[in-house]
N, C-alpha and C positions, 0 to 999 in steps of 0.2 A: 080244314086241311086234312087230305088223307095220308096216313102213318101207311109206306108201304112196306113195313119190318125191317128199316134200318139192321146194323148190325151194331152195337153198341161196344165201343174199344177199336175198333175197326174191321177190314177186312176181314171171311172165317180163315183161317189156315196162317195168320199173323201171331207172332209171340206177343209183340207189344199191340198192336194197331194198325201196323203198317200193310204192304202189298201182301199177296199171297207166299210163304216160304219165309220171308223174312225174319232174322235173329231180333235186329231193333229197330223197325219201323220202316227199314229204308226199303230201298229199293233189291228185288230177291239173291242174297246169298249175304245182305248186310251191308249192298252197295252203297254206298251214302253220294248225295247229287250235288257236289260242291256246295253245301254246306258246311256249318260246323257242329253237326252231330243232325240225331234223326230227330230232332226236333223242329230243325231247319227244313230238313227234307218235306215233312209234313205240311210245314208251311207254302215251300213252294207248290207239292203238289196242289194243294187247297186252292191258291193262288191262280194257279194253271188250269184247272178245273173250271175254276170261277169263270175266268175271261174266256173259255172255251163253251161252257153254255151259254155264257150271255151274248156271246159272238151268235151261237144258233138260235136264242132267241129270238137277236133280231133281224136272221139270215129270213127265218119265218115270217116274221111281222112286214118285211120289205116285201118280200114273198105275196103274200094276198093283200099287200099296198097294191100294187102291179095289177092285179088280176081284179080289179075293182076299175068304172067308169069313173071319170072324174066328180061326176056328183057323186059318188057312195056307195052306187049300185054294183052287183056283179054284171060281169062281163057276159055276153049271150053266150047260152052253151054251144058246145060244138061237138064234134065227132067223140073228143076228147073228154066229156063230163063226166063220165065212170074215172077216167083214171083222177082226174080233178077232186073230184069228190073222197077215193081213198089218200088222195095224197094230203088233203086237208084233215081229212081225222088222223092220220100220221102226225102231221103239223099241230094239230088240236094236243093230242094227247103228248108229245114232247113237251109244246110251249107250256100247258099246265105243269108239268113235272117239275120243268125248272124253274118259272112262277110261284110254285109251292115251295121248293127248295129255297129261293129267295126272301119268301115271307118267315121261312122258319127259321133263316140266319138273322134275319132284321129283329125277331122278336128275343133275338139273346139282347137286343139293346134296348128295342120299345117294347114298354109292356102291354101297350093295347092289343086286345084282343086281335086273331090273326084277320078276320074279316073287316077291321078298320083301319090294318094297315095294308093292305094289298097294294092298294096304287099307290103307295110311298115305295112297295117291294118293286113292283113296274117301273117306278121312276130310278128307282136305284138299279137296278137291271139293264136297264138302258143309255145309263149312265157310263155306267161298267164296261158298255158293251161299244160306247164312244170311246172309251181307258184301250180296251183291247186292240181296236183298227189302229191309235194311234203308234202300238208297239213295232 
């Protein structure tokens, strides 16, 4: 998994952790989001964050489902395969981010190494990401 320099405590420009500006955590000038303190708020952003990548994970995954023959193959190129091809490494390098982001939440629980849990982080992503259409 690659470490791309997190910030550790949160956001820079956060007293506690929280957004950029914020006194305690919330939202900027100390707004708190109908929770009951910036504890709460933390949560939900996490929350919302969550179901909001795994939503575009599997906006992705549907994505070159589509663009794939029914046996497996891709589809013939067309006029179209330059922009196809940057839009896949677009898609490539999101879908890993939040793949990785995924594997590195799952290992606060399982302690297996991060390259033997991955398709458990996949299955939970997708899981998630069933949780989020349903809202």
């Amino acid at each position: 998994m690659q470490d791309f320099g997190g910030f550790a405590g949160g956001l820079p420009g956060s007293a506690v952790g929280g957004l950029p500006g914020s006194a305690a955590g919330g939202l900027p000038g100390g707004t708190l989001v109908g929770g009951s303190g910036p504890g709460m708020d933390r949560l939900l952003m996490a929350e919302t964050l969550g179901l909001v990548m795994a939503r575009r994970a599997a906006q992705i995954l549907d994505r070159h489902r589509e663009s794939l023959t029914p046996d497996g193959r891709p589809r013939p190129a067309d006029d179209t395969a330059e922009a196809g091809t940057d839009r896949f490494a677009l898609d490539d390098a999101i879908f890993t981010a939040v793949l990785d982001a995924t594997n590195e939440c799952l290992g606060r629980f399982d302690s297996r190494p991060p390259a033997e849990r991955w398709c458990d982080a996949l299955l939970h992503l997708l899981d998630l990401a069933r949780y989020a259409d349903e809202d």
